[in-house]
SEGUVEX-46713 format. One line per 2 residues: number of its first residue (from 1); their letters; for each residue x, y, z of C-alpha. Coordinates in Angstrom, 3 decimals. Layout:
N
NUM) A) X,Y,Z; ...
***
This chain:
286
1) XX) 29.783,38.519,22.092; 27.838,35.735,20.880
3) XX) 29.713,33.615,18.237; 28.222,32.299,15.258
5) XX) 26.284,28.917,14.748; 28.797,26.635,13.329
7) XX) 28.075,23.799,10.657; 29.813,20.181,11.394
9) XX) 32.137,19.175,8.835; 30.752,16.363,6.895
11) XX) 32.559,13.170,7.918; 33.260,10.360,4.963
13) XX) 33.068,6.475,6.118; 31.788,3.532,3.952
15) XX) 28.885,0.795,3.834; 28.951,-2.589,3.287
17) XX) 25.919,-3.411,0.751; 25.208,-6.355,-1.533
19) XX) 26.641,-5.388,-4.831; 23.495,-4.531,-7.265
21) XX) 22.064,-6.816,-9.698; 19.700,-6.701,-12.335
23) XX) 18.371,-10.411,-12.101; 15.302,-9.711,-10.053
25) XX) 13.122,-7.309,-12.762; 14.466,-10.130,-15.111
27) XX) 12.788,-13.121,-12.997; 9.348,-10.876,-12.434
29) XX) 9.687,-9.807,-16.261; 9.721,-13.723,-17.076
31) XX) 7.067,-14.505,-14.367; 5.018,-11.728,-16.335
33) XX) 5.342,-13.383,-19.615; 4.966,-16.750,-18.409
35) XX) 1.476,-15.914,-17.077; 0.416,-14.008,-20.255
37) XX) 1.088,-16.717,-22.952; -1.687,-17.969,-21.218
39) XX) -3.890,-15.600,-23.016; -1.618,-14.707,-26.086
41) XX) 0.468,-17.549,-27.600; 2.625,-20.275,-26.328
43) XX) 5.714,-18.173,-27.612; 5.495,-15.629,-24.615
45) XX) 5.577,-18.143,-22.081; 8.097,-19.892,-23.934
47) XX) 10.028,-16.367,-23.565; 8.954,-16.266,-19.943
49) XX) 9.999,-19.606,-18.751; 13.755,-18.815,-20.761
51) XX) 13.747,-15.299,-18.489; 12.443,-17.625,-15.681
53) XX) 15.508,-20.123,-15.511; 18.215,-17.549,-16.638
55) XX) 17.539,-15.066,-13.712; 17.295,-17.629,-11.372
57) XX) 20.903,-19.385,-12.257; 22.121,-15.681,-12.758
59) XX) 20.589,-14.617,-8.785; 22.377,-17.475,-7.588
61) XX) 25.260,-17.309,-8.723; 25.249,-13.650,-7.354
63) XX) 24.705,-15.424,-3.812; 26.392,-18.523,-3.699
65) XX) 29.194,-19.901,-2.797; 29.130,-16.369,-1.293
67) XX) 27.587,-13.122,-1.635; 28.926,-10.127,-3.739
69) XX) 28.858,-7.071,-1.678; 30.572,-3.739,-2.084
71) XX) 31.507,-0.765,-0.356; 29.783,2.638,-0.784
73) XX) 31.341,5.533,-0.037; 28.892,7.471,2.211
75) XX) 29.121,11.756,2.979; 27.469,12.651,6.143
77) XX) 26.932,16.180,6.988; 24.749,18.754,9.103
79) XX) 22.394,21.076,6.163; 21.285,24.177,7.580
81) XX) 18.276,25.182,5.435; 17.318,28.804,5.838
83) XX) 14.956,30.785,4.306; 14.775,34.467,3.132
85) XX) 10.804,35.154,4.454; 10.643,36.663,7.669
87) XX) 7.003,35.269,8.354; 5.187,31.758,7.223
89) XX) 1.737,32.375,5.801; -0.183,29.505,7.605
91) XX) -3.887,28.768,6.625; -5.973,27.832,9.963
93) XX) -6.823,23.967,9.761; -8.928,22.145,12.262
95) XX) -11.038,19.544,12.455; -14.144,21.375,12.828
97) XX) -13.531,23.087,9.338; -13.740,19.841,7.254
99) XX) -16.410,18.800,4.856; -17.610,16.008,4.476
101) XX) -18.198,14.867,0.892; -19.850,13.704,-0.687
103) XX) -22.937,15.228,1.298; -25.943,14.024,-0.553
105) XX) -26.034,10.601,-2.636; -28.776,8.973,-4.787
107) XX) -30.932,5.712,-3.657; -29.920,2.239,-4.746
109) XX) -33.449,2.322,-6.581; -32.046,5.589,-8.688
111) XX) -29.527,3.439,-10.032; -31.193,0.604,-10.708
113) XX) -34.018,2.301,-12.203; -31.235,4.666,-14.243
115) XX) -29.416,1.165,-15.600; -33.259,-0.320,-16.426
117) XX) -33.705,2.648,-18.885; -30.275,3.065,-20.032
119) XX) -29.864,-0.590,-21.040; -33.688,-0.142,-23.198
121) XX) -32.168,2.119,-25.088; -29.138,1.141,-26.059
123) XX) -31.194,-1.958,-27.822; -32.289,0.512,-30.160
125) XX) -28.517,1.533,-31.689; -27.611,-1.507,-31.547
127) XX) -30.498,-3.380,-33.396; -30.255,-0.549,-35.894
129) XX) -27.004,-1.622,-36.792; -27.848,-5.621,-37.198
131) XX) -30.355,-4.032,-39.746; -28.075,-1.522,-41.800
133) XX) -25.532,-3.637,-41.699; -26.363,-7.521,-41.869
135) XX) -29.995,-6.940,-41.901; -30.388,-9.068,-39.038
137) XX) -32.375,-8.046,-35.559; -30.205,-10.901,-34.037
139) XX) -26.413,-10.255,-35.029; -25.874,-8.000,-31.813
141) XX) -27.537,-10.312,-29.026; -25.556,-12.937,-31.039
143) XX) -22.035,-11.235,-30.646; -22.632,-10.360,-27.085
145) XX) -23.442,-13.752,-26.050; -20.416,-14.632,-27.882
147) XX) -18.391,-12.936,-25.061; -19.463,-15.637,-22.488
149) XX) -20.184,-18.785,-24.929; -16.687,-20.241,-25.833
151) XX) -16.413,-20.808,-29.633; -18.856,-17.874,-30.905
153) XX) -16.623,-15.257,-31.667; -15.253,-17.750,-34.730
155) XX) -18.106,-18.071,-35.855; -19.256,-17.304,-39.386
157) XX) -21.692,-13.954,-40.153; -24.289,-15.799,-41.000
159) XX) -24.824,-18.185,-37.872; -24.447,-14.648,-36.174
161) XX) -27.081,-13.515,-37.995; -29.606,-15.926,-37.474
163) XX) -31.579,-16.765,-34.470; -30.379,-18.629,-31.471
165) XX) -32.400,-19.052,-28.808; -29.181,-20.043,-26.564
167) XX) -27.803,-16.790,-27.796; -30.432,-14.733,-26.474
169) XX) -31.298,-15.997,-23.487; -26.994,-15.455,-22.688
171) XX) -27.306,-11.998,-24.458; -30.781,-10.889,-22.668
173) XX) -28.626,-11.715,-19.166; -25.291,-10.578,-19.972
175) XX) -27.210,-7.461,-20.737; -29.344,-7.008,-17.676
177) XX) -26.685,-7.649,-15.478; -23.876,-5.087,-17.496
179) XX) -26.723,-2.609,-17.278; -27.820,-2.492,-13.691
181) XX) -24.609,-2.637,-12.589; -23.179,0.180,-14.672
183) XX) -27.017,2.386,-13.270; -25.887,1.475,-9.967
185) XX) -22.641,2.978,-10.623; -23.837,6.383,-11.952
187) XX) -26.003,6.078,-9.205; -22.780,6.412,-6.745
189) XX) -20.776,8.761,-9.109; -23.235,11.594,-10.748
191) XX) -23.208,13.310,-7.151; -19.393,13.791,-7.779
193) XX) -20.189,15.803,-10.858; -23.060,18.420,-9.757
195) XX) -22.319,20.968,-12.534; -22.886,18.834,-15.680
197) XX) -23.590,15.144,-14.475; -25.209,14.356,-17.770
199) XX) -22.087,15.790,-19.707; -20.217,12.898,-17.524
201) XX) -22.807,10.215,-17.742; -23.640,10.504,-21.347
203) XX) -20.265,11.135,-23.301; -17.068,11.371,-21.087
205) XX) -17.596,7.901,-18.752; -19.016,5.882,-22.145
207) XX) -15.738,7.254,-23.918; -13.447,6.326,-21.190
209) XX) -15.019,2.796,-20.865; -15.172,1.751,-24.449
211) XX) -11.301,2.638,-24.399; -10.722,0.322,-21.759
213) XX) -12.568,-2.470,-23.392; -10.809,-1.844,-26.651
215) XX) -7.543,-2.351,-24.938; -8.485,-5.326,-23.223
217) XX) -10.324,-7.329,-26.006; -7.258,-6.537,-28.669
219) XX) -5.061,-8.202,-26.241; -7.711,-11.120,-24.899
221) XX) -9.673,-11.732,-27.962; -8.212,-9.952,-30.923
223) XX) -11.084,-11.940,-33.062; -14.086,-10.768,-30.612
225) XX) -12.243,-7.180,-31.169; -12.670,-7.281,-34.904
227) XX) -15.845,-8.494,-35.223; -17.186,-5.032,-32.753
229) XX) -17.993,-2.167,-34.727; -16.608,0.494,-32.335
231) XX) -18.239,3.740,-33.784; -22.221,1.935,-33.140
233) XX) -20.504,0.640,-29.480; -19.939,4.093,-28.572
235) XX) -22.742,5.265,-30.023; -24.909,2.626,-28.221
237) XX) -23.209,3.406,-24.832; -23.809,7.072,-25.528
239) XX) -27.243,6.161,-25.976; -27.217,4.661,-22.548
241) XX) -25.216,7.158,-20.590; -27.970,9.565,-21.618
243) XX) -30.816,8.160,-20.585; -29.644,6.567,-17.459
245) XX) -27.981,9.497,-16.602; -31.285,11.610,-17.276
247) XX) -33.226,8.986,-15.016; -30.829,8.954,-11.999
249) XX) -30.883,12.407,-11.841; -34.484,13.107,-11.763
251) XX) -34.853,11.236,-8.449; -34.130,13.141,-5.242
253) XX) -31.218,12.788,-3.457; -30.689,11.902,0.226
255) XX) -27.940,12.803,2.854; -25.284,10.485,3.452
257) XX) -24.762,8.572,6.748; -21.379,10.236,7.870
259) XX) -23.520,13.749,7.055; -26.550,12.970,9.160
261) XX) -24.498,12.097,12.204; -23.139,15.257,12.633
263) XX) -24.257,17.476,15.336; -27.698,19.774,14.033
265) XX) -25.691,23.078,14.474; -22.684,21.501,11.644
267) XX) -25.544,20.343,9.005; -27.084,23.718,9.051
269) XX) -24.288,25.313,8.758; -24.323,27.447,11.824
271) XX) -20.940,28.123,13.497; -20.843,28.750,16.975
273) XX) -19.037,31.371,18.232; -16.426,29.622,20.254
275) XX) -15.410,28.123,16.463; -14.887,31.471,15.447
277) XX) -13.024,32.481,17.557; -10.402,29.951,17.251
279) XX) -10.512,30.494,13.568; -10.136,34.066,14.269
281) XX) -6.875,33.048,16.830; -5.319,30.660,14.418
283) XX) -5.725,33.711,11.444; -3.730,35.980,13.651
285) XX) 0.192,36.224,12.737; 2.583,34.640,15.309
***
């Protein structure tokens, strides 16, 4: 008779470790706010440089003269894991069988073209609100050149609402550039999002963005943040997730470079028969 498989006993022994300690996260939380006072207030780095010092007297002191270790108590053992199922359900993989995505793309030209058209006409929700609101063509090239001109974004309503020709020549290129950059982007990510890539262009990406640039300009420039009337920002981006999402996807797209090396039988989809047999060999049960 065959006797049964037998599991170990588990065997106890200890190891020597360093003893823990809770100084490190305290140096990298100091190092953290050290670094952002920079941006904030001189009171966080004060904070940081405080966590700074403290950690690194408290670290030492953990290593020197010498180092606090401790013993842990270790359990070592053999696991047998069984399993109820008689039979593994195993899909066939192989290397012939993967896709290669994404297949088709759009031009650079699509996406510059797309951010061209987009960035038009999101002048036109923006200038409406200069006029409803400060009656002023010139408040919203104004504010965004305040995002690269130091000193702007204290300024008073009324300089903001009067022309500068400094002010938009910084807007007119802050502008251009934000926009074809953003067209080549869609440009690269509407072929992700065949079913409804205007849905994504036009309302979900301009949503997601504006929420990222809230976040960042409340903690970088809580004035510049005040001073932005969100509900016309999203509306403007809106406006240009539209219409450069409308643009990009009227142009044709072409086959990607990793798609148009494949062998001719692969991109047309034929499989020869030698592939299905092993697909049929790897579907039967073992």
């Amino acid at each position: 008779m065959s006797s049964a498989p037998q599991t170990a006993s588990p065997s106890r022994h200890t190891v020597h470790l360093p003893a823990p300690t809770a100084w490190p996260i305290v140096l990298a939380l100091g190092t953290t706010f050290l670094f952002a006072g920079i941006v904030m207030t001189w009171a966080v780095s004060l904070l940081g440089a405080i966590l700074i010092v403290c950690a690194a007297v408290g670290w030492f002191h953990d290593v020197m003269p010498r180092e606090r270790n401790e013993d842990v108590e270790v359990v070592t053992g053999i696991i047998e894991i069984t399993s109820s199922r008689r039979q593994v359900e195993r899909l066939p993989v192989a290397d012939l069988h993967r896709k290669v995505l994404p297949v088709e793309r759009y031009t650079l030209g699509a996406g510059l073209r797309g951010g061209i058209a987009g960035g038009i006409a999101m002048i036109v929700p923006a200038t409406l609100y200069g006029l409803i609101r400060y009656r002023s063509i010139w408040y919203a090239p104004n504010l965004m050149a305040a995002i690269a001109i130091p000193g702007w974004s204290e300024k008073s309503t009324a300089f903001l609402a009067s022309f500068h020709l400094e002010g938009l020549l910084v807007a007119t290129g802050v502008h251009a550039l934000a926009s074809v950059l953003v067209g080549l982007l869609y440009g690269a990510i509407l072929p992700m999002f065949p079913r409804k890539p205007i849905l994504t262009a036009g309302f979900l990406a301009p949503i997601f963005w504006t929420g990222l640039l809230y976040g960042t300009l409340e903690a970088v420039s809580p004035g510049m943040n005040q001073r932005i009337d969100w509900l016309w920002f999203v509306l403007s981006q809106i406006a240009f997730g539209l219409v450069a999402g409308f643009v990009v996807n009227l142009h044709v797209r072409v086959r990607t470079h990793q798609f148009q090396s494949l062998p001719f039988s692969m991109r047309a989809g034929i499989l020869s028969q030698g592939i299905e047999q092993e697909a049929h060999d790897q579907d039967r049960p073992r």
